[in-house]
N, C-alpha and C positions, 0 to 999 in steps of 0.2 A: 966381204969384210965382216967379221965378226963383233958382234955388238954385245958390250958389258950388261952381263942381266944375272943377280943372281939365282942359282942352281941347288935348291934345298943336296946335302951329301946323299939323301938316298932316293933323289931323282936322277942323281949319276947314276949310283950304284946298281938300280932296279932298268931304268932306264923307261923309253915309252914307245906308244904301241899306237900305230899309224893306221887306221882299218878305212881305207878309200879305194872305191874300185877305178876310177879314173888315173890311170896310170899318168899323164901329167899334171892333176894333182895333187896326188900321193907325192911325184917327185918334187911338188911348190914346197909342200909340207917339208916335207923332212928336209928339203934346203934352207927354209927358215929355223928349223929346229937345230942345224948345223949350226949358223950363223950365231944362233942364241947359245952356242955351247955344248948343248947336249950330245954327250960321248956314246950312248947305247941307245937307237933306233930300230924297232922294229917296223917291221911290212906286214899287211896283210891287206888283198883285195875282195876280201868277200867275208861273211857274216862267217862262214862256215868254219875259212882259214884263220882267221882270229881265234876262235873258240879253242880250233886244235892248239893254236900257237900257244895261247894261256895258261892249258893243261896240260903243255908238253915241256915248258920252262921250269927252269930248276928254280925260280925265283922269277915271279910274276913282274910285267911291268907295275910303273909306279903310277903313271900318267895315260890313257888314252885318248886319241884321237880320231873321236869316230866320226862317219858319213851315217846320216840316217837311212837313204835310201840306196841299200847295198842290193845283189842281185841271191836270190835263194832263203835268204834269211835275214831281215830287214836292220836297223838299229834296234831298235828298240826291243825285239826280239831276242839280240843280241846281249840286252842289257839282261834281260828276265833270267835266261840261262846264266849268265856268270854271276849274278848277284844268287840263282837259286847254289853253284859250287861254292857261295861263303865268299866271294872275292869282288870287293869293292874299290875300285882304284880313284883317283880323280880323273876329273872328265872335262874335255871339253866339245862339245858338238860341233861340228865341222857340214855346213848345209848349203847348200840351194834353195831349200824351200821356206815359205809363208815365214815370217814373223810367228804365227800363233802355231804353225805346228811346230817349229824351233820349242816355242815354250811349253807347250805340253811336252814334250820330250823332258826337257828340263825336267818339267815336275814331276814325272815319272821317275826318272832319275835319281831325283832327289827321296821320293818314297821309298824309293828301294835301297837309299843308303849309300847312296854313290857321292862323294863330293863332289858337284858342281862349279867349276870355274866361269861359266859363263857356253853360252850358243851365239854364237858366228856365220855370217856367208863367206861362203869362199869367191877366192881365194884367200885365205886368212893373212890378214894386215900384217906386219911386222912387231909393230907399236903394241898391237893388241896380244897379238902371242906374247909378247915381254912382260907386258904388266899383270899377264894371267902368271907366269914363272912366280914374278917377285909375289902377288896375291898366296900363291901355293909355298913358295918359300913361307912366308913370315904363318901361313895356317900351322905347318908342319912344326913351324920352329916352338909353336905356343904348345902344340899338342906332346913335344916332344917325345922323346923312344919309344917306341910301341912296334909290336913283333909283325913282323910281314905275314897280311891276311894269310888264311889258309883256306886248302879249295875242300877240305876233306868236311862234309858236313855233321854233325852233331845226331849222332843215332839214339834209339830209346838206352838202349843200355848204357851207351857214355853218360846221358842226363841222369840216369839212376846210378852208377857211381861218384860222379860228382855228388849228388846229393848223401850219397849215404857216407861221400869218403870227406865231406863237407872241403870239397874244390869251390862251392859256392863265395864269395866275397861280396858286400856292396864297396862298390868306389861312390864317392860324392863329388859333386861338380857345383861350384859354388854360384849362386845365385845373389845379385847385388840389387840392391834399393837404390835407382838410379838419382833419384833427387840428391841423395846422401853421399851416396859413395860407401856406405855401410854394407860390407857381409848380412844379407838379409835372412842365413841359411844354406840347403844345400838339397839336390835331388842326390836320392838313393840309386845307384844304377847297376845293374848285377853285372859282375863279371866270374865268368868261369875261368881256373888257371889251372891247367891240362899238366899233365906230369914231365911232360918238355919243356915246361916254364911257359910256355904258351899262351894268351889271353882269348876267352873264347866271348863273343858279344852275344846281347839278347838275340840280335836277327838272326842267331842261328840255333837257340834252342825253344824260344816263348813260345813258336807255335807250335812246336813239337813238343812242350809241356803241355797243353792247350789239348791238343789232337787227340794226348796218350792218357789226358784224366790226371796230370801229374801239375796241372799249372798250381792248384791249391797247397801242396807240398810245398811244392817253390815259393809259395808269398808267405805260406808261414816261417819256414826257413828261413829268409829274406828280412822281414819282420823281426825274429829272434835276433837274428843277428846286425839290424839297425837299431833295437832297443838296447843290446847288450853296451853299443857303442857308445848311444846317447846316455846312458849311465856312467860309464866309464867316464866322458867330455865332462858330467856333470860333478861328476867326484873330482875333478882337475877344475875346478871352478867355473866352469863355461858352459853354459847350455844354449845349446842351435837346433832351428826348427829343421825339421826334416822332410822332405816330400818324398813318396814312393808309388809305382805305379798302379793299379788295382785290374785285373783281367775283367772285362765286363762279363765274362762268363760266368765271374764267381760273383758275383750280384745276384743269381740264382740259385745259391748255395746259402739256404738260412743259418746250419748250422756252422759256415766257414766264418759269415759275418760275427755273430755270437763266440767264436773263439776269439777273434779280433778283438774283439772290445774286453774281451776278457784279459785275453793275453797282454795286453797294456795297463788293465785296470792293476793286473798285479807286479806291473815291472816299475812300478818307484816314474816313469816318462809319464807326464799330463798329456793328454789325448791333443790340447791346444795345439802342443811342439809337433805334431804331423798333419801333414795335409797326402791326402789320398787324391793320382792324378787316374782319372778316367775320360777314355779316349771319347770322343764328340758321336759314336757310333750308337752309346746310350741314349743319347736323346731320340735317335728314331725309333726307340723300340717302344713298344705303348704295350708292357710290358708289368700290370700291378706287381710284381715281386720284386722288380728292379729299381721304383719307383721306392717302395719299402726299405729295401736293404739302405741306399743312399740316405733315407730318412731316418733311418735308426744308426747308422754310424753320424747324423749332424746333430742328434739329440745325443750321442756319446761324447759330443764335444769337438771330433774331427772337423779338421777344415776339408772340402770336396773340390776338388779344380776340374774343369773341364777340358783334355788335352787335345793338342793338335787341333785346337781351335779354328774354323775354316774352311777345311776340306771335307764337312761332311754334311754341307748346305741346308744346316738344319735352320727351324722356322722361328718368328718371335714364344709364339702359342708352345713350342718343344724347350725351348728357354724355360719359360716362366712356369713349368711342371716340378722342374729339379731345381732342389736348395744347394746350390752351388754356392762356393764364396769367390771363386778366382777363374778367371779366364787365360786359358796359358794358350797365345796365338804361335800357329804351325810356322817353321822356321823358313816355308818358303815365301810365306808373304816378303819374312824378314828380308829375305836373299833379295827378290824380286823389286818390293816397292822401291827404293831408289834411284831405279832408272827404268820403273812402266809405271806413269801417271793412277792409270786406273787401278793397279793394283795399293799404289798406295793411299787414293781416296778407300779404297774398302778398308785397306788397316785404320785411316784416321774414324771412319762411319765405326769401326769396330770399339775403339776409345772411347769415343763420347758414349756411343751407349750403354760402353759398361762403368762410365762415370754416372751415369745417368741412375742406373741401377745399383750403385753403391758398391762395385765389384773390383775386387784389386785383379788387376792386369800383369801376366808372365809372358815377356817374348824371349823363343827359345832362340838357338843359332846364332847371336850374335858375331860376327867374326869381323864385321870393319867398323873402321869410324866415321865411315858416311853412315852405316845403318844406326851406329847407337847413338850419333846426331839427328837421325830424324824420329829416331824412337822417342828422344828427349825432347824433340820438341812438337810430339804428337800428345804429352803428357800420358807416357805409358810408366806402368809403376816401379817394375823388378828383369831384370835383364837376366839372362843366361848365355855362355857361349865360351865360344875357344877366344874370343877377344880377352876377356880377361884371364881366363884357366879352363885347364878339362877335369875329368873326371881325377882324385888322389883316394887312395887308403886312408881306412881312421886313422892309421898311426901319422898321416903323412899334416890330415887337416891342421894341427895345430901351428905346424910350421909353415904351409902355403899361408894363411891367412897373418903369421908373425910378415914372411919376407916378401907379400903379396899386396899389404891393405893401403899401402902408400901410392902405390902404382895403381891400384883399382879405383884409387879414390882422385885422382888423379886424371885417370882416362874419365870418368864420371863428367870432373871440372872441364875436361876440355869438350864434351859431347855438349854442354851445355854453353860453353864458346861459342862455336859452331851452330848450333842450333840456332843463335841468336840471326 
């Protein structure tokens, strides 16, 4: 009997990808996958078969269902190669084993950019495949249109005509003051748009700007054209804080920081209106020039966030070196803490002690309203996520935040229902 569950249009269209080597659970799978609707099913019993299958489709699945432990080439394995061809699909893990090796997969996963639906033993529930559909329905539907990944990866020459042909864009992604309900601002996030109309993401060219000496290009480029914007917002009366990422590599670049602060002193944008996000990797390095750079952009005014807060198990002592103002916690906590205890004692230990230290707090990922219920009632500051919007163009922000700020303000009031 077939059970009503809705089917985002381009999890039909794309369809999903069954990778289990036990040929009577492969067939459990895809008869629940039947039941639930879904019109296009792929097979694949081995790590190898899948790969081929992916790269041989006119059009990638939308959805995988993977086994961790496949024969020749493992899950996880599995995951490195297709997420290294550009192609990240959502996921759900399909297992036998351990509670804790399920989740480190997870988080792997999740590093590498994969949408995580959640990790299961099999035989996978009925109940739970359904509500993982409608979860990927309603992500899909917030995220809306966006071009079916590509496997073809981002060479140095494509990065250097995008730059020189300025294919470079920042999208922004609105970040919310959760006591408020208030547009608190926006991260800058690059997108590249290929001459097929295409969207190309950072995970496929930052480390190959990084690698080839071209990352410092890129943040000025980046830069120019989130100041150009913020002028523009403020000559139309409105001016919004902006966040953008910073490469810790260029922390060792005195003369890149010194354009920075140049290059804003003379674009009409106060230094206050950005905050620069650098990833938690700085803190390990004991590194005097690194320590410097961050010190002379928070005497220029800049606010300094610490990204992906979490996963880079740095210490109290590596803390209290860097004059940071904002702690922006990793989006797996986000994913994770409402249904593993211990993960969410470490988000609430994470709160207090940056209440403790005077420290406004960003959690990224937001995407349900169990997580922005228990964010709210951990007293975290400013929210990001596909819960309330994704990333839009300058030209687009004025109008997300016109036909947006009732609804955001909104979901705010009901996280704090809830929270109660």
């Amino acid at each position: 009997m077939r059970v009503e569950v809705a089917i985002h249009p381009m999890v039909q269209r794309q369809g999903v990808l069954v990778v289990e080597d036990s040929t009577l659970q492969r067939t459990h799978i895809v008869e629940q996958l039947t039941l639930l609707g879904v019109e296009r099913i792929h097979e694949a019993g081995d790590g190898f078969a899948a790969l081929n299958l992916v790269r041989n489709l006119m059009v990638p699945p939308a959805l995988i269902v993977l086994d961790i432990a496949l024969p020749g080439i493992d899950g996880p394995e599995v995951l490195e190669q297709l997420a290294e061809d550009g192609y990240r699909p959502a996921l759900v893990i399909a297992s036998n084993s351990d509670n804790a090796l399920i989740a480190s997969v997870e988080d792997q996963a999740r590093r590498l950019g994969f949408h995580v639906l959640g990790g299961v033993h099999k035989p996978i529930p009925l109940d739970e495949l359904a509500s993982m559909f409608t979860a990927l329905a309603e992500h899909l539907a917030l995220r809306g249109p966006r071009p079916v990944p590509g496997r073809a990866t981002m060479t140095a020459d494509g990065l250097r005509e995008a730059l020189d042909r300025q294919m470079l864009q920042p999208h922004y992604q609105p970040k919310v003051e959760l006591r408020t309900g208030r547009i608190a601002g926006f991260e800058a996030l690059a997108r590249i748009h290929d001459a097929a109309g295409g969207v190309i993401l950072p995970s496929s060219f930052i480390a190959l700007a990084e690698e080839r000496g071209q990352v410092g290009e890129l943040t000025l480029y980046m830069l120019g054209a989130v100041l150009a914007d913020m002028v523009t917002w403020k000559s139309r009366g409105a001016e919004a804080s902006v966040s953008l990422n910073l490469s810790p590599v260029l922390l060792l670049d005195h003369w890149l920081i010194s354009e920075i602060i140049a290059r804003v002193g003379t674009s009409g944008v106060s230094p206050r209106k950005l905050t620069f996000e650098i990833t938690e990797v700085v803190l390990a390095a004991d590194v005097p020039m690194v320590l410097e750079s961050i010190g002379r952009l928070r005497q220029a005014g800049f606010a300094i966030s610490i990204d992906d807060y979490g996963t880079g198990f740095s210490s109290m002592q590596q803390l209290s070196r860097i004059p940071f103002t904002e702690l922006k916690i990793d989006r797996v906590f986000v994913t994770e803490a409402p249904g593993k205890p211990h993960m969410a004692e470490i988000l609430r230990s994470t709160f207090e002690m940056a209440r403790s230290l005077g420290l406004s707090t960003v959690a990224e990922g937001v995407e349900t309203a169990a997580e922005l219920a228990m964010l709210k009632a951990m007293g975290c500051n400013i929210v990001q996520g596909y819960h309330f919007g994704g990333p839009v163009s300058a030209v687009e922000v004025f109008d997300w935040v016109r036909d947006n700020g009732d609804r955001v303000a909104a979901l705010c009031e009901q996280g704090e229902a809830e929270s109660r």
